[in-house]
C-alpha positions in Angstrom: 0.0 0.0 0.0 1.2 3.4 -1.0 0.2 6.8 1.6 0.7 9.9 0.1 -1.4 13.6 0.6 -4.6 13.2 1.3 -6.7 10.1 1.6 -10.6 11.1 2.5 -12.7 13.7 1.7 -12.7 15.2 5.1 -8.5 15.8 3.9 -9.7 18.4 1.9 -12.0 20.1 4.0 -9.4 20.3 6.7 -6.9 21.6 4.5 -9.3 24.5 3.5 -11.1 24.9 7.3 -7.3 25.0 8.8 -4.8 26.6 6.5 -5.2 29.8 4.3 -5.0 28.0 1.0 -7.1 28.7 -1.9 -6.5 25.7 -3.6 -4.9 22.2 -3.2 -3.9 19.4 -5.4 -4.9 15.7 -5.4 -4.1 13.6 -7.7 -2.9 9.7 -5.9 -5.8 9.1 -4.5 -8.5 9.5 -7.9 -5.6 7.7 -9.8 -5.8 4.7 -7.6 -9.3 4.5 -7.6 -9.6 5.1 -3.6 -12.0 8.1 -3.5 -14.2 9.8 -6.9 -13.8 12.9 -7.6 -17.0 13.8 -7.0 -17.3 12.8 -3.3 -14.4 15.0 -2.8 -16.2 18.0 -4.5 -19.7 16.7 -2.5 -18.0 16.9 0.3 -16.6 20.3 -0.1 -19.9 22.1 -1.3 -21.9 20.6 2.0 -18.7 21.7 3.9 -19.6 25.3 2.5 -15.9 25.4 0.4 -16.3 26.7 -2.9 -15.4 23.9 -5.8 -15.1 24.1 -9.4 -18.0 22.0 -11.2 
């Protein structure tokens, strides 16, 4: 098993809740199948974050 950045959904809300980034990158875990896109972007939009469609 490989670990690298993020691995959940929540990830990406905590990076935006906690830091001041605008943006953040994610590609290991939609190559490897582990989470789709779209959760991640679900997520996000019932956390309140902005997401491109």
């Amino acid at each position: 098993m490989y670990y690298s950045g993020a691995g959940s959904p929540h990830h990406f809300s905590d990076v935006f809740n906690k830091t001041n980034a605008s943006a953040a990158l994610a590609a290991g875990i939609f190559h490897r199948n582990e989470v789709p896109i779209q959760s991640v972007k679900e997520h996000l939009l019932k956390e309140g974050i902005e997401v491109r469609i």
